[in-house]
TORSE-981546 format. One record per residue (C-alpha): residue in three letters; x, y, z. Coordinates in steps of 0.2 Angstrom, whole numbers, padded with zeros to 4 digits, always signed. Last residue first. Layout:
ALAXYZ ...
END
This chain:
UNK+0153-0048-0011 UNK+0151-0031-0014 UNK+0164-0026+0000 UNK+0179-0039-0011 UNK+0173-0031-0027 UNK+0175-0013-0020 UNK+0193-0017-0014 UNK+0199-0026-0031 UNK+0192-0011-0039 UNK+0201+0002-0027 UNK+0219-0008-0029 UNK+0219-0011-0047 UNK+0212+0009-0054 UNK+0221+0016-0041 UNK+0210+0032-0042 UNK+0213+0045-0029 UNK+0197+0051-0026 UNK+0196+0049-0007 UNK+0214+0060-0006 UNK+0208+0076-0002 UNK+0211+0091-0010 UNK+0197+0091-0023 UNK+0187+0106-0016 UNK+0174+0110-0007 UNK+0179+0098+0009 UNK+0170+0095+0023 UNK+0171+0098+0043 UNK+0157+0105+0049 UNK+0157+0121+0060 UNK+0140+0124+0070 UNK+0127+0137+0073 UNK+0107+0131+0075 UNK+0098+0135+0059 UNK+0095+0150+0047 UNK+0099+0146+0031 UNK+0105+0159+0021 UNK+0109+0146+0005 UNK+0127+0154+0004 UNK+0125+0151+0025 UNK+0122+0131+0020 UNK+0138+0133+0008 UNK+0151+0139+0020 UNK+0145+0127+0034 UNK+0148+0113+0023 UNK+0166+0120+0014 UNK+0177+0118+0032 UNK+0190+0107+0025 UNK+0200+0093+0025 UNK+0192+0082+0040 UNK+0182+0073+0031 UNK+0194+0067+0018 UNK+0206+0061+0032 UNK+0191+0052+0039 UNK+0186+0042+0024 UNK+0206+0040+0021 UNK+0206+0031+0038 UNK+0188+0020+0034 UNK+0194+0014+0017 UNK+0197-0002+0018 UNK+0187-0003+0029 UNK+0170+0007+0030 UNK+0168+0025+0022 UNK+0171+0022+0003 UNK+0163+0005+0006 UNK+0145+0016+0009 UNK+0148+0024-0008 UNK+0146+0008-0021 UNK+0137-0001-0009 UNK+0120+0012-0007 UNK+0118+0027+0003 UNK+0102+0021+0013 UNK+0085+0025+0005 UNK+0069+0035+0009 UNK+0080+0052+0012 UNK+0062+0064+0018 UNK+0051+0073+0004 UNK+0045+0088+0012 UNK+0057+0091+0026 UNK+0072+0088+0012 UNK+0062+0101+0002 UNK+0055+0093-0014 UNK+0064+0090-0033 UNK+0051+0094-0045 UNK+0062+0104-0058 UNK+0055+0120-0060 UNK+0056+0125-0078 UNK+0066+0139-0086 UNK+0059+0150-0102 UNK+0062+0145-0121 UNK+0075+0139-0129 UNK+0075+0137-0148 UNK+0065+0124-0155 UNK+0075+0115-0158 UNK+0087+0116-0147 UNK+0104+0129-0141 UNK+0110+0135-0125 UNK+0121+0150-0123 UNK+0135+0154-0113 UNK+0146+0168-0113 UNK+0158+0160-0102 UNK+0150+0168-0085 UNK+0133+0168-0094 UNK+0132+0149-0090 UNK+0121+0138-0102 UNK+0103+0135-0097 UNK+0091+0121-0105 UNK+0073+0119-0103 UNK+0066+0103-0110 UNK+0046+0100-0110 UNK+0040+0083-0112 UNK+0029+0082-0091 UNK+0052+0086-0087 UNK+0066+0087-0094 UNK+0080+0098-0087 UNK+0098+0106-0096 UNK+0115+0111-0088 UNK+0128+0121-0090 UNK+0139+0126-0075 UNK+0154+0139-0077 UNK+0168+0143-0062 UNK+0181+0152-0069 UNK+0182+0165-0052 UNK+0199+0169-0053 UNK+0202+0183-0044 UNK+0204+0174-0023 UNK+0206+0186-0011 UNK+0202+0175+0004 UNK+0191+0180+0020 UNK+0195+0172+0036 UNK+0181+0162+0045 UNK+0178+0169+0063 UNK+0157+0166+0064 UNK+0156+0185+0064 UNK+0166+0185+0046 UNK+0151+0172+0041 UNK+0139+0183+0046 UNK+0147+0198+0037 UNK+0149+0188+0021 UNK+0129+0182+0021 UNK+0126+0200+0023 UNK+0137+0205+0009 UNK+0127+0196-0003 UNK+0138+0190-0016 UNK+0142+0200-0027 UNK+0159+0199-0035 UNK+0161+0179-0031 UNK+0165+0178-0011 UNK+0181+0169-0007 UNK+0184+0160+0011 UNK+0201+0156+0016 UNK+0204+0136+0021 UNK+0223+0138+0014 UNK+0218+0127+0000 UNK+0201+0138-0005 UNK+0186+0139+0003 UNK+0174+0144-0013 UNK+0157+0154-0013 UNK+0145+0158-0028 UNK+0137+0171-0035 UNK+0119+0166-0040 UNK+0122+0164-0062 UNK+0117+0143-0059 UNK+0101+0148-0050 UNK+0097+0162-0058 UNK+0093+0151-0073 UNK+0089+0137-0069 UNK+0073+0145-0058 UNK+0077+0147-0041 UNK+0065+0135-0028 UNK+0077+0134-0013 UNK+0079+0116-0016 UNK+0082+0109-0031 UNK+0087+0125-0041 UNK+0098+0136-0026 UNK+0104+0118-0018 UNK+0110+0111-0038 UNK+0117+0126-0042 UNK+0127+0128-0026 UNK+0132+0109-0029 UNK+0137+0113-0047 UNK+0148+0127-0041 UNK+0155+0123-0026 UNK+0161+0107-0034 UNK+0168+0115-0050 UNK+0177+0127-0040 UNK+0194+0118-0039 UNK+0195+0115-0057 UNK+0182+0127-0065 UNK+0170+0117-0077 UNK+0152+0112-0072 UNK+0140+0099-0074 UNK+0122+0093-0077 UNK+0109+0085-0083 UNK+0090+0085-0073 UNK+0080+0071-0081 UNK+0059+0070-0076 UNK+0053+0054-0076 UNK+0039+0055-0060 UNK+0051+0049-0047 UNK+0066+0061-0054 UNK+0078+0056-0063 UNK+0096+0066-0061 UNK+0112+0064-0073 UNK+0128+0071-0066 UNK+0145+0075-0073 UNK+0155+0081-0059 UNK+0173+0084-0062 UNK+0185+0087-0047 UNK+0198+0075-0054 UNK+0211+0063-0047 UNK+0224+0057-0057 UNK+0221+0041-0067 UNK+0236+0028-0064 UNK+0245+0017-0081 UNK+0260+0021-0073 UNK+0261+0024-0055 UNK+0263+0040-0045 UNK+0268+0040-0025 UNK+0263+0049-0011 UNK+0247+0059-0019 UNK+0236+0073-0016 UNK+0248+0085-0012 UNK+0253+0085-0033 UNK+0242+0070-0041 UNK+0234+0084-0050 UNK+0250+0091-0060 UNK+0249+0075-0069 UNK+0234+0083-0078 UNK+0246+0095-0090 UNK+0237+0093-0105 UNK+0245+0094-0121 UNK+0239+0108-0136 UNK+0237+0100-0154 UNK+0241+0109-0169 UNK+0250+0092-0175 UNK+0266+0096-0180 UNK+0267+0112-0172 UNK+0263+0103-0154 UNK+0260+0115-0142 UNK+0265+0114-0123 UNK+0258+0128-0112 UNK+0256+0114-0096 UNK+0236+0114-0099 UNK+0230+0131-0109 UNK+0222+0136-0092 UNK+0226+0119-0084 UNK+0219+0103-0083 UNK+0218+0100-0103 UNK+0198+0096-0097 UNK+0182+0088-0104 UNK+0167+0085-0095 UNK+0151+0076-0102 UNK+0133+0073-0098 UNK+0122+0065-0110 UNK+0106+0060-0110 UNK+0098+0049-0123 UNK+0079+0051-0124 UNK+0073+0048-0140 UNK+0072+0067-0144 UNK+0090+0070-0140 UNK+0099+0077-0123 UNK+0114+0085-0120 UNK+0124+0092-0106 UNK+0142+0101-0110 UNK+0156+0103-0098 UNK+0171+0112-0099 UNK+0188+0112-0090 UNK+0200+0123-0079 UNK+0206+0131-0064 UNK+0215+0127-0051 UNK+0219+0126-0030 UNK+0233+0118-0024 UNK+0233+0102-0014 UNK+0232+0103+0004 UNK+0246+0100+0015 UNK+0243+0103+0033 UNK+0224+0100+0030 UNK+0222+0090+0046 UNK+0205+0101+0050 UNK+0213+0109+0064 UNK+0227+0113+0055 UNK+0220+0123+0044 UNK+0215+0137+0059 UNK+0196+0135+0066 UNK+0177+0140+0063 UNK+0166+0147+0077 UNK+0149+0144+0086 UNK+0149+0128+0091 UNK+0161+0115+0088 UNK+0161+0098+0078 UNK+0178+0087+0078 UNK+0172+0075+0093 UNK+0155+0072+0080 UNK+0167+0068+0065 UNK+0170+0049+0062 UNK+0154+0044+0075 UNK+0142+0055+0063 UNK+0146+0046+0047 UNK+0146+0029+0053 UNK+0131+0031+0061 UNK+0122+0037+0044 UNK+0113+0051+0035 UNK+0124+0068+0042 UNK+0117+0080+0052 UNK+0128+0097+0053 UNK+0121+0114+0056 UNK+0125+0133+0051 UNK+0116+0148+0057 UNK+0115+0166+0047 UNK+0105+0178+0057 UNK+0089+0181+0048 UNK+0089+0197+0038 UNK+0094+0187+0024 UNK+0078+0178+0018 UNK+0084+0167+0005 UNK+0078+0151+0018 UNK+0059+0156+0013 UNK+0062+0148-0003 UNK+0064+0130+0008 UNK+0080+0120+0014 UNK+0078+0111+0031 UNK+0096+0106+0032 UNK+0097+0087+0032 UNK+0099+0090+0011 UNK+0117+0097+0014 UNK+0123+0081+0018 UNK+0119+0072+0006 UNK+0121+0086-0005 UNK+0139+0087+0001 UNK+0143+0068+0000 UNK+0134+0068-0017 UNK+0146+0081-0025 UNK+0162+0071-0015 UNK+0156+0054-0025 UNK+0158+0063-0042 UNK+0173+0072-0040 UNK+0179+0061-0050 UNK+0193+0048-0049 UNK+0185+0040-0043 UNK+0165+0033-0047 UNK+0154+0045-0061 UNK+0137+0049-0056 UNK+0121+0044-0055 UNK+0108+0054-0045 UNK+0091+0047-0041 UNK+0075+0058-0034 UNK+0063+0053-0022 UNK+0074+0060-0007 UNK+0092+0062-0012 UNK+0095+0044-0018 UNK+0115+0039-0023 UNK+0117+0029-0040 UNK+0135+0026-0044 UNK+0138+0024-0064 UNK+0142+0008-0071 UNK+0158+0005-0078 UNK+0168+0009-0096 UNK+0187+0013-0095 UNK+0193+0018-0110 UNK+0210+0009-0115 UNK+0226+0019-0120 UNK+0238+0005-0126 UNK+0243+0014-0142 UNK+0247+0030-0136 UNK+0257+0022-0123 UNK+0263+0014-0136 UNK+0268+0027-0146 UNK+0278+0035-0133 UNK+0277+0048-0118 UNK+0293+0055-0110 UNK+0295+0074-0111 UNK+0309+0085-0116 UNK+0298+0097-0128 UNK+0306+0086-0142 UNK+0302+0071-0136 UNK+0283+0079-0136 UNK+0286+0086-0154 UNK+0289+0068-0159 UNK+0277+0059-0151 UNK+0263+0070-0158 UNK+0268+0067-0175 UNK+0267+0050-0173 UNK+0251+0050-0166 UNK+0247+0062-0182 UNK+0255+0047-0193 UNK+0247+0031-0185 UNK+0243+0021-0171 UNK+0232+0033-0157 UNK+0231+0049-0168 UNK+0226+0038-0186 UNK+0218+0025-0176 UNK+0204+0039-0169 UNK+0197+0036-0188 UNK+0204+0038-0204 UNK+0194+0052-0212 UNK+0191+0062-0197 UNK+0205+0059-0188 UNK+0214+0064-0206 UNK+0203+0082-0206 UNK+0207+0083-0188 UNK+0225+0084-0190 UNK+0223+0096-0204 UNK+0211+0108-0195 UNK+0224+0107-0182 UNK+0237+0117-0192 UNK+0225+0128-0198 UNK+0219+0133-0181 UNK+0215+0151-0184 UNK+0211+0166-0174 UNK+0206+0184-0182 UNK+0206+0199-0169 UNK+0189+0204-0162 UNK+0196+0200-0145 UNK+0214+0204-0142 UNK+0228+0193-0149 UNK+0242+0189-0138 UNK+0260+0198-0140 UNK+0273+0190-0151 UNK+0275+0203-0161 UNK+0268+0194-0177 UNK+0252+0191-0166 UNK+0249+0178-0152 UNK+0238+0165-0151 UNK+0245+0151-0160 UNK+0262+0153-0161 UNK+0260+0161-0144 UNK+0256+0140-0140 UNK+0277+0138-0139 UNK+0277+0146-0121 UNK+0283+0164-0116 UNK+0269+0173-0123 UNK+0257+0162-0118 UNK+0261+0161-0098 UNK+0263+0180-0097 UNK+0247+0184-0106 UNK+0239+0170-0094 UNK+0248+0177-0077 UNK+0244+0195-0082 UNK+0224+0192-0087 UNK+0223+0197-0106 UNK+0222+0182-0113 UNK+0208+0178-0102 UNK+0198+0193-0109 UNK+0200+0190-0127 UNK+0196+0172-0121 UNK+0180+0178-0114 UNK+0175+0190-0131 UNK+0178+0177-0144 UNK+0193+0178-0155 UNK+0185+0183-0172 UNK+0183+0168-0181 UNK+0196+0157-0193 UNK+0195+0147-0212 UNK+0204+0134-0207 UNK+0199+0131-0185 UNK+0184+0137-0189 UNK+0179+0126-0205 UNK+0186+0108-0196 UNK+0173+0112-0181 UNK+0158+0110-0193 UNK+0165+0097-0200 UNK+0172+0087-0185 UNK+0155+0077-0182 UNK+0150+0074-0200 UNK+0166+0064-0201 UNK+0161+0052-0188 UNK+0145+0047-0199 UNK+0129+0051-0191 UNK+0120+0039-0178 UNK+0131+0038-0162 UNK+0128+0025-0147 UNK+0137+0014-0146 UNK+0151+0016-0161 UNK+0150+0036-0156 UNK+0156+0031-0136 UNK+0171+0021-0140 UNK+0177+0033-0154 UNK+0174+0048-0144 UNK+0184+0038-0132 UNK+0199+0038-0141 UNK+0198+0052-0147 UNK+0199+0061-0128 UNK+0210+0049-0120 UNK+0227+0057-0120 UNK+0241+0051-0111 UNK+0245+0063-0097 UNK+0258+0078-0098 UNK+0267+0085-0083 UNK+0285+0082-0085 UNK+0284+0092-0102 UNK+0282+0106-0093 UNK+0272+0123-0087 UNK+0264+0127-0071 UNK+0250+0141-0071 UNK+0250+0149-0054 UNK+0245+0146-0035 UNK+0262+0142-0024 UNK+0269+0129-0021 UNK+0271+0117-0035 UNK+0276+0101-0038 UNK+0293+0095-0044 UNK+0296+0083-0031 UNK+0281+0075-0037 UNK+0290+0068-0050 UNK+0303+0059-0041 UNK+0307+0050-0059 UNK+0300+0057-0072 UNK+0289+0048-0082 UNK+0291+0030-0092 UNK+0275+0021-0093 UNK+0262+0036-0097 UNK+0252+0042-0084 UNK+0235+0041-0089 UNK+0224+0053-0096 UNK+0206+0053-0093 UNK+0194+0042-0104 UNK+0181+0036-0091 UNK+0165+0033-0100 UNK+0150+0031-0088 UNK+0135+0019-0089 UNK+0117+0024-0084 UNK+0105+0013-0091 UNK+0086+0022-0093 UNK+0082+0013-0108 UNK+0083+0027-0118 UNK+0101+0029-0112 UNK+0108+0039-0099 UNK+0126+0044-0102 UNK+0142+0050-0090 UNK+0157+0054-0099 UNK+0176+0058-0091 UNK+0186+0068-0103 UNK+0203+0067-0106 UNK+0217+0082-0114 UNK+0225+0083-0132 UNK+0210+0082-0142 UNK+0206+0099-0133 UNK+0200+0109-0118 UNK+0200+0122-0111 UNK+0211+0137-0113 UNK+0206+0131-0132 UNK+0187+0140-0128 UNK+0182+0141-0146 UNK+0194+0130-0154 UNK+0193+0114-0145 UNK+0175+0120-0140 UNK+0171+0113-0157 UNK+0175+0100-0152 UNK+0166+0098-0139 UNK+0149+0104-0147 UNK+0154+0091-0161 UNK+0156+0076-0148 UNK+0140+0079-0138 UNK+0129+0080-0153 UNK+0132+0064-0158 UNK+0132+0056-0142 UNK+0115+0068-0140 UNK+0111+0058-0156 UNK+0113+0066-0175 UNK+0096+0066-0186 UNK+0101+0083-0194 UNK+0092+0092-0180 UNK+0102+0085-0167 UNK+0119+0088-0175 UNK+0113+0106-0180 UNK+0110+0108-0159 UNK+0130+0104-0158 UNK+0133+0115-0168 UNK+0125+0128-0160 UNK+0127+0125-0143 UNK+0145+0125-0150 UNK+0142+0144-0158 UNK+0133+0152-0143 UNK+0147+0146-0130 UNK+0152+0133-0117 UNK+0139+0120-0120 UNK+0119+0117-0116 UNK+0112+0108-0130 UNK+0093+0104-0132 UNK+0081+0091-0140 UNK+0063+0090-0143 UNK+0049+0100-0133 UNK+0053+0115-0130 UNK+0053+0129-0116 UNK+0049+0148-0121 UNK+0033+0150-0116 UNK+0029+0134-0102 UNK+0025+0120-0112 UNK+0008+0113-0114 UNK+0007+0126-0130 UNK+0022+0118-0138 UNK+0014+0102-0139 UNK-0003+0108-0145 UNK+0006+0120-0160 UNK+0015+0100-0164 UNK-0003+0094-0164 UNK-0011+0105-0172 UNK+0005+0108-0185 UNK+0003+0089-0189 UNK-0014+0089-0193 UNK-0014+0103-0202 UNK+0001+0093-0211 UNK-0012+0077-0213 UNK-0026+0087-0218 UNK-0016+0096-0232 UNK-0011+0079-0238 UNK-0028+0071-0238 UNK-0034+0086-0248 UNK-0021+0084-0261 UNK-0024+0067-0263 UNK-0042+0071-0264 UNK-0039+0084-0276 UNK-0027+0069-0287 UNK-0041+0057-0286 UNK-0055+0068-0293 UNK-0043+0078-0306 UNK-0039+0060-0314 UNK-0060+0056-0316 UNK-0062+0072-0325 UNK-0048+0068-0336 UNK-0058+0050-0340 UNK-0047+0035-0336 UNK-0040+0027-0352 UNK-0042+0006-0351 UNK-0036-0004-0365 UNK-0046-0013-0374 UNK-0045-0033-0371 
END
């Protein structure tokens, strides 16, 4: 049979219609995507967003996306790349506590915060702290969790290699950056310049003088590009059981401190579900103790009783302050407590010994085009943790045993200490995802609850609503204003008694991101130098539909997980807790809500012993009110 030759004209025919089809099909496709951009609000989008520390982690951590990375993905390289952008911290050194939503609407949380390792000092606590400042010390340091968890979380839910994920950060720390503008700033505080310039990390950040660098100047991890370029070839096996780990141990015995391989080795993450607490229509999950977690709900529980509205920012009313909590139980344990009209002394509140106040931490909320939500807060505790560097390793250690000071009796090994991080995932009644949490230490709660009330509920947008000054009660029950709050809201609550504090070190930073009808908006704090990266870039803020308490009244109960934190077993440290501080009132007149004048007794800041994380003790006890 002859063989058959299509004619040339016949050729041309199919390959214009090919062509044609084509061209259709992109037109099609830039309609449609034109169309979905358009339904958004200018400068919202509609994919994927990143809301970290910093320009450049927002950024790599958007690159993730945009290569086919998950928010898991996204989430690990925007944290470490925060390792070297804002080292003051965080770092593969320190713990982090993870809170993801999958696309199946699951929320599960990924514990890793460092552990007391199984030999520590003995009467540790006895070498706590007075006084504010930046504590340094072998003593201090937990077991890291950070890799090890990354490892955890990428094996569920990640979709590029692990060693994609420390590129990125693996080229700043060699080939070095300008030091960024805030830590320029930090270093130059007094306490922080004196605190590096007298520890092992002013190898790091200070000049051949041995005074800190200033900003513009160039900064280099070359050491730690090293170690992350094994983690990232061998895995989190080669910190936890191999040569860096090795490495690490040494240069720790060498500082004086007591961690070994195997408590490396025998680091476990701890993987639960998250508790889900209503406010109204809408769902919060959070993480369980030792976070700060339950104390956030507690205040926006109780905080949503008050009849919030935009008409509530109207300052010229006189600034009022109420108290109704949701349940019996509640209202029996501190209605004899409640008093009109004034505040009262520390002692009042049974805060003789509250635990000092700090700074710290990062947080960074992420969210991919299937619909995985991540929210994640990582922390070396202090500015720079305890000021001990490895030089074998590059890594700075965490000083999180220094938590368990005033808020503990007695320290065990294998025990998490407690934690005022507060990663959040919301879901609002018609789908809409609210991710969010903050970095600060002892502010992170004001902060992210402040953020939450001005967004939520006084109608801000995301943006105004996380930079609105905020307001902090700090250990000795002072009140602290943010530079520029409204000096109305400070002279009512001056009449009102309370005693103003001077506190300098407002480090509070909240970065969070909102979905809602397909369009993301995505806000990173300007405190830090924040900015927020997609793709498409960010646009403009979104209202989250999240009602007026009066609008949309509490159509659930508080649920298990939190109601057994305030019946026996629990019922004395409940009221200790309650009693701690005066914070409630504080907030409602930062909201300028003009109600009926009363004192509540609350706590803003992680001084209280109701996080305390037994990990044994507080399960058995849970289990045992489940059942």
């Amino acid at each position: 049979m002859a063989k058959y030759k299509p004619k040339p004209w016949l050729v041309c025919c199919f390959i214009s219609a090919g062509l044609l089809c084509a061209v259709a099909l992109v037109c099609l496709c830039v309609v449609s995507r034109t169309k979905a951009d358009k339904d958004c609000p200018s400068g919202s989008f509609t994919r994927a967003a990143v809301a970290a520390d910093s320009r450049q982690c927002s950024e790599i951590g958007s690159n993730i996306l945009q290569q086919g990375g998950s928010a898991v993905d996204g989430a690990i390289a925007a944290l470490l790349c925060t390792s070297v952008i804002n080292p003051q911290s965080m770092g593969i050194g320190g713990g982090s506590i993870f809170t993801i939503r999958n696309k199946k609407g699951n929320v599960k949380v990924y514990n890793f915060r460092e552990t007391v390792p199984k030999s520590f000092k003995t009467n540790l606590l006895d070498d706590c702290p007075t006084s504010v400042g930046l504590t340094t010390g072998s003593q201090w340091i937990g077991v890291p969790g950070e890799l090890r968890a990354y490892e955890e979380v990428h094996k569920q839910y990640g979709k590029l290699p692990w060693a994609k994920l420390f590129e990125p950060t693996i080229k700043l720390a060699r080939e070095g950056f300008p030091l960024p503008a805030h830590l320029g700033t930090l270093l130059q505080f007094p306490i922080v310049k004196g605190h590096v310039e007298k520890s092992s990390i002013c190898d790091i950040f200070c000049n051949k003088n041995r005074t800190v660098l200033r900003t513009g100047e160039n900064l280099t991890f070359l050491k730690l590009a090293d170690t992350m370029e094994t983690i990232a070839k061998q895995g989190a096996k080669a910190f936890y059981s191999g040569k860096i780990g090795q490495d690490l141990i040494q240069d720790i015995e060498a500082a004086g401190g007591t961690m070994t391989m195997e408590d490396l080795t025998s680091f476990q993450v701890r993987v639960e579900d998250a508790w889900t607490v209503s406010l109204g229509s809408t769902k919060m999950h959070l993480p369980p103790p030792p976070s700060g977690g339950p104390l956030l709900a507690f205040i926006l529980k109780l905080m949503q009783e008050f009849p919030f509205n935009q008409n509530s920012l109207n300052v010229d009313q006189k600034i009022q302050i109420a108290v109704h909590l949701i349940q019996d139980s509640f209202i029996n344990s501190i209605n004899d407590r409640i008093s009109s009209n004034l505040t009262h002394e520390n002692s009042y509140y049974n805060n003789t010994k509250p635990s000092r106040d700090n700074v710290g931490t990062t947080h960074v909320s992420v969210l991919d085009e299937e619909g995985l939500a991540v929210s994640a807060s990582s922390t070396i505790n202090q500015v720079f943790g305890g000021g001990v560097y490895s030089p074998r390793t590059g890594i700075i250690l965490n000083n999180e045993l220094l938590d368990f000071c005033h808020r503990a009796d007695t320290v065990r090994a294998g025990e998490q200490p407690p934690s005022s991080m507060t990663p959040v995932i919301l879901e609002s009644k018609s789908g809409g995802l609210f991710v969010i949490g903050g970095s600060g230490g002892s502010l992170i709660t004001s902060a992210v609850a402040l953020s939450m009330i001005n967004h939520l509920w006084l109608g801000m947008n995301l943006k105004d609503a996380i930079a609105a000054p905020i307001v902090f009660v700090d250990s000795n029950n002072k009140v602290n204003f943010e530079p520029d709050f409204n000096k109305s809201v400070i002279k009512g609550l001056t009449t009102l008694g309370h005693k103003s504090g001077n506190w300098k070190f407002f480090l509070n930073v909240v970065n969070a991101l909102e979905k809602e009808n397909g369009c993301i908006t995505a806000v990173s704090d300007v405190r830090k130098d924040g900015s927020s990266l997609s793709s498409p870039l960010l646009k403009s803020p979104l209202k989250f539909p999240f009602k007026s308490p009066l609008e949309s009244p509490l159509e659930f109960p508080l649920g298990p997980p939190l109601e057994s934190l305030f019946e026996s077993p629990f019922k004395s440290l409940s009221k200790s807790f309650l009693k701690s501080h005066s914070q409630c009132d504080v907030l409602a007149a930062c909201c300028k809500i003009p109600l009926n004048n009363t004192d509540t007794i609350l706590s803003g800041v992680m001084g209280s012993k109701l996080t305390r994380q037994r990990s044994l003790d507080f399960e058995t006890k849970v289990s045992k009110r489940r059942r």
